[in-house]
C-alpha positions as CSV (number, residue, x, y, z in Angstrom):
1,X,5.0,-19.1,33.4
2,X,2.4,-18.3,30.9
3,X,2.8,-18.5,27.1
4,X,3.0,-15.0,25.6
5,X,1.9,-13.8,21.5
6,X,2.7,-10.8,19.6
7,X,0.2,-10.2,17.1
8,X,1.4,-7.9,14.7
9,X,-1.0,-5.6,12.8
10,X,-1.3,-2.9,10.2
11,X,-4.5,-2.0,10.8
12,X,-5.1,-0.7,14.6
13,X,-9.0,-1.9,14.3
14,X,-8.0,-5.5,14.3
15,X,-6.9,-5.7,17.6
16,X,-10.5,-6.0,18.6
17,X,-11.2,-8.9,16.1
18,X,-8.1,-11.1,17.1
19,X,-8.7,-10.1,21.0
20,X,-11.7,-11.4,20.6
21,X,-10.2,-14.4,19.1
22,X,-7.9,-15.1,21.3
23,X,-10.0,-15.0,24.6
24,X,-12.0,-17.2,22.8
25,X,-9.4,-19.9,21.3
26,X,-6.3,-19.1,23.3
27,X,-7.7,-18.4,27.4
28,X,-4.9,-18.6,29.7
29,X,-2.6,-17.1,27.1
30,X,-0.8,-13.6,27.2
31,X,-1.5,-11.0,24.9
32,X,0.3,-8.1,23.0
33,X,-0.6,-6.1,20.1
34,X,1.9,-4.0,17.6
35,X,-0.5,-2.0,15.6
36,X,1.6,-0.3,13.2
37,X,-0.3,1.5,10.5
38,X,2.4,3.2,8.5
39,X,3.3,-0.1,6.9
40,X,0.2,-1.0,5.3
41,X,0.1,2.9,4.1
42,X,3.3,2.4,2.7
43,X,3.3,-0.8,0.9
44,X,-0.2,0.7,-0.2
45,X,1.5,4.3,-1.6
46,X,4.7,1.9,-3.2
47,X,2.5,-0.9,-4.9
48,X,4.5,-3.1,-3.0
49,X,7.1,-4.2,-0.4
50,X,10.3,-2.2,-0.2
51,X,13.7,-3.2,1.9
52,X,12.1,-0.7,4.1
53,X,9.1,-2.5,5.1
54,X,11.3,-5.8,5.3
55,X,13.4,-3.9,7.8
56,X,10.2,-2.5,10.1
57,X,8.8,-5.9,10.2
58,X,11.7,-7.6,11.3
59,X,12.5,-5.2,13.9
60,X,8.9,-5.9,15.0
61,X,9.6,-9.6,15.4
62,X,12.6,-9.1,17.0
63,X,11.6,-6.9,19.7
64,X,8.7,-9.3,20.4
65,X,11.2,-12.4,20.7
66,X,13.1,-9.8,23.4
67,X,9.9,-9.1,25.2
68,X,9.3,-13.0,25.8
69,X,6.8,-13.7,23.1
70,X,6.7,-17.2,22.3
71,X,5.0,-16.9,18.7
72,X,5.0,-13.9,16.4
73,X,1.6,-13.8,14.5
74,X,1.8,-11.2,11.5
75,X,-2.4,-10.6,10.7
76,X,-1.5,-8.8,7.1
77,X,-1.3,-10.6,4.0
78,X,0.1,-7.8,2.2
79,X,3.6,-7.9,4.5
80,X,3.1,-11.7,4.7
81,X,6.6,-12.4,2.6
82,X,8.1,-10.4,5.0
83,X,8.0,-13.3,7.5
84,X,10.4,-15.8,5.2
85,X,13.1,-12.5,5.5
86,X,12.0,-12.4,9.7
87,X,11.8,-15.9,10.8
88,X,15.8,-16.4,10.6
89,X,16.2,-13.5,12.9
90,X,15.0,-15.1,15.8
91,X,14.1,-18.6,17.6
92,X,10.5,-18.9,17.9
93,X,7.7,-19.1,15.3
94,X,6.6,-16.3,12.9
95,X,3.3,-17.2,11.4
96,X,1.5,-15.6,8.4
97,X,-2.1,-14.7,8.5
98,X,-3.4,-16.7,5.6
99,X,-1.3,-19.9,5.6
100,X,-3.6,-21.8,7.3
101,X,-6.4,-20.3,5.2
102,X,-4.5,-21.0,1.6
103,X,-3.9,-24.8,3.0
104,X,-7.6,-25.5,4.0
105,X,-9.0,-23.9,0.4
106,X,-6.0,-26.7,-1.0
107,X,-7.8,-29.5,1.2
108,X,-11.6,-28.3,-0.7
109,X,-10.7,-28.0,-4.0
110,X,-8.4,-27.4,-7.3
111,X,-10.0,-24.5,-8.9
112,X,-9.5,-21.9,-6.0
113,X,-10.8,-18.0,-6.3
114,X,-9.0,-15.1,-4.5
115,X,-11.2,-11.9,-3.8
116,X,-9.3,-8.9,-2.6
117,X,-10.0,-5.0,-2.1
118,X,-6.4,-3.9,-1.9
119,X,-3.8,-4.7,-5.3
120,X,-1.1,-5.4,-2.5
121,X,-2.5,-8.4,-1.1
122,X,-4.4,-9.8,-4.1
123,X,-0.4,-11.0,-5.3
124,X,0.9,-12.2,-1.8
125,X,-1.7,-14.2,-1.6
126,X,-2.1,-15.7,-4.8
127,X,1.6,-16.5,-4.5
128,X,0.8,-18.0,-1.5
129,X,-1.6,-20.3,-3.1
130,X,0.5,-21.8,-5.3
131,X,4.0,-21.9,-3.4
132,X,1.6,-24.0,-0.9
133,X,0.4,-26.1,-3.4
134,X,4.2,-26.9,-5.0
135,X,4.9,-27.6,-1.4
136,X,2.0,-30.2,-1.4
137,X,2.2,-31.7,-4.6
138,X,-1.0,-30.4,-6.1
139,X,-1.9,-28.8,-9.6
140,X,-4.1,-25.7,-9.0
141,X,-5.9,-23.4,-11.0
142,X,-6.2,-20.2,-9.0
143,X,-8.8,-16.9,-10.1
144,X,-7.3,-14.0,-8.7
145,X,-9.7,-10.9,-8.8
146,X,-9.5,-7.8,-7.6
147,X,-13.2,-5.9,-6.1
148,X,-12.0,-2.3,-8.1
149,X,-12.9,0.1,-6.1
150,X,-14.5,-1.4,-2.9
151,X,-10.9,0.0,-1.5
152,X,-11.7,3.4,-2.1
153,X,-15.1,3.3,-1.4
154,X,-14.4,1.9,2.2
155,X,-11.6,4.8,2.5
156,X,-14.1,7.2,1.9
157,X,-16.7,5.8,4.5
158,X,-18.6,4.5,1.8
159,X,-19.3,0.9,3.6
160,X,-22.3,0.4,1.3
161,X,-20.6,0.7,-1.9
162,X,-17.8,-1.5,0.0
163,X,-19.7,-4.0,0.3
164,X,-22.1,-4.3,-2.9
165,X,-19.2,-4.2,-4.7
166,X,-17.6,-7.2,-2.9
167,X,-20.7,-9.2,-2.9
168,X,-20.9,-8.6,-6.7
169,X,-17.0,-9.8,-7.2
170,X,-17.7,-12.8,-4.7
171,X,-21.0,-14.1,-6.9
172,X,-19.1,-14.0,-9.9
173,X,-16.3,-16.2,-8.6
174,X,-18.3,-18.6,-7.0
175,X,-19.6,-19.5,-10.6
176,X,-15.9,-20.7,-11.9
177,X,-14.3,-22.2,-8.4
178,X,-14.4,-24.8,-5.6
179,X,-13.9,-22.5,-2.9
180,X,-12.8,-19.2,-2.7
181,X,-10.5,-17.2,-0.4
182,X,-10.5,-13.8,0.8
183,X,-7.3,-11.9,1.0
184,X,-8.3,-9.4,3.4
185,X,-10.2,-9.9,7.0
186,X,-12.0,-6.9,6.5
187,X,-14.2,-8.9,4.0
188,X,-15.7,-11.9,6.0
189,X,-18.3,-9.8,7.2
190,X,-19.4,-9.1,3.4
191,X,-19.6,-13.1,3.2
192,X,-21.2,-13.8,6.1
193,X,-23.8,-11.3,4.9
194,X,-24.4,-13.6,1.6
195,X,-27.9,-15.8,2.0
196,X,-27.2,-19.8,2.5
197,X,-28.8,-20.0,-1.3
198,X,-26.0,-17.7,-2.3
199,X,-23.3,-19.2,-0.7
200,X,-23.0,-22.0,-3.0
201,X,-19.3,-23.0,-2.3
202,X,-17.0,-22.2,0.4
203,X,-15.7,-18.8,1.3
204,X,-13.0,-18.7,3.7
205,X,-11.3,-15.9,5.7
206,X,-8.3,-16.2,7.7
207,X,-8.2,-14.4,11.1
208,X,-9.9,-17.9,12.9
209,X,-8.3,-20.2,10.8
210,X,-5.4,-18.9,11.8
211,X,-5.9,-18.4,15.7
212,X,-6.8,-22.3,15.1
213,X,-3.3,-22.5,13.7
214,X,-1.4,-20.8,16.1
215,X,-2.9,-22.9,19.0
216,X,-1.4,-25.6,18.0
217,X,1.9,-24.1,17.5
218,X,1.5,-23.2,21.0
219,X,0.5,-26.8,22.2
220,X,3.8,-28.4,20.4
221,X,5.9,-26.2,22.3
222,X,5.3,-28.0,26.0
C-alpha cells in the first residue's frame, strides 16, 4: 500500500508548486491537497490567529489522518502554531512549512534576516527562529522586516511593485545578516530573480526544504 500526504494550504495556487514538488522529490507517493483559502483571509482580516482558526486547522488534520494520510504537511507559516494545538489530535506527523527552513538558516549563521509581505507570518516565523534556536542551544540575533506594502501591491495585481519592493527589502538585509529567510513562498521567485553579484549571502525559502523534510519523515516510517 502506497504512502499517502495531505498538504494543507491557504492559498489554492500552491497546489501547483508543491505538486510539482512532490512528483519531483516524493514519486511513488499519494497525493491530496486541502486548499482552504478562508483561513489565511481570516487570520489576515484578525491580525492574527483566533480559537477559530485553531479549530478549522485541526479539523483539517483530523480528517486527513481518517482519509489514510500518513503525514499532514501544513504549507502556511501564518497557521504554522496551529500545528503544536493539532499534532495531539492524531497519530501521525504534522509538519510546519518553515521548520526545516528556520533549522538550515540556524546551521549558516547567527545573525539571521526574516523578509515577509504579510504582518501575520513575519511573527510566526520569527518566533520560530528563536524557539528553534532555544531548542538547539544557540544565541541568535534575528532582523525581522516587514516589505510594506508589496502585500497590497500583489493584491491589486501590481506584481511589479511586488516585486521591487521585495528586492529593495532583501538588499537591505543582506547588508546586516548571515543568511536570510523568507517567510512566505510566494517570494523565492523575487530571490531567484536577484543577480549572483547581488546575492551576497544565502536566501532561503521553504516549500523544497521542506518536501526534503517530509521525505525523510516518510522513509522513518518503514
Amino acid at each position: 500500500m502506497s504512502q499517502k500526504v495531505v498538504f494543507v494550504h491557504t492559498v489554492p495556487s500552491l497546489v501547483g508548486l508543491f505538486n510539482d514538488l512532490s512528483k519531483e522529490l516524493l514519486p511513488g507517493i499519494e497525493i491530496f491537497h486541502v486548499a482552504d483559502e478562508m483561513l489565511l483571509k481570516i487570520v489576515l482580516a484578525q491580525g492574527g490567529l483566533s480559537p477559530f482558526i485553531f479549530q478549522r486547522v485541526a479539523e483539517h488534520v483530523i480528517a486527513a489522518e481518517r482519509a489514510g494520510a500518513n503525514v499532514v504537511q501544513c504549507t502556511c507559516s501564518s497557521i504554522s502554531p496551529c500545528v503544536e494545538a493539532a499534532q495531539p489530535l492524531v497519530g501521525i506527523p504534522v509538519l510546519k512549512i518553515d521548520q526545516p527552513m528556520v533549522d538550515e538558516a540556524l546551521r549558516l549563521g547567527k545573525r539571521i534576516g526574516v523578509a515577509a509581505t504579510a504582518p501575520t507570518t513575519l511573527k510566526p516565523t520569527t518566533d520560530l527562529v528563536y524557539q528553534r534556536a532555544n531548542f538547539h542551544h544557540l544565541e541568535v540575533q534575528v532582523e525581522a522586516k516587514l516589505c510594506e506594502g508589496a502585500y497590497q501591491a500583489l493584491f491589486n495585481g501590481d506584481a511589479q511593485t511586488h516585486d521591487e519592493i521585495v528586492r529593495r527589502s532583501l538588499r537591505d538585509l543582506m547588508e546586516r545578516n548571515d543568511v536570510i529567510l523568507l517567510a512566505q513562498a510566494s517570494m523565492a521567485r523575487v530571490a531567484d530573480s536577484l543577480s549572483p553579484q547581488e546575492k551576497r549571502i544565502p536566501i532561503l525559502s521553504s516549500p523544497r526544504l521542506a518536501i526534503e523534510h517530509l521525505k525523510r519523515v516518510l522513509a522513518e516510517q518503514f
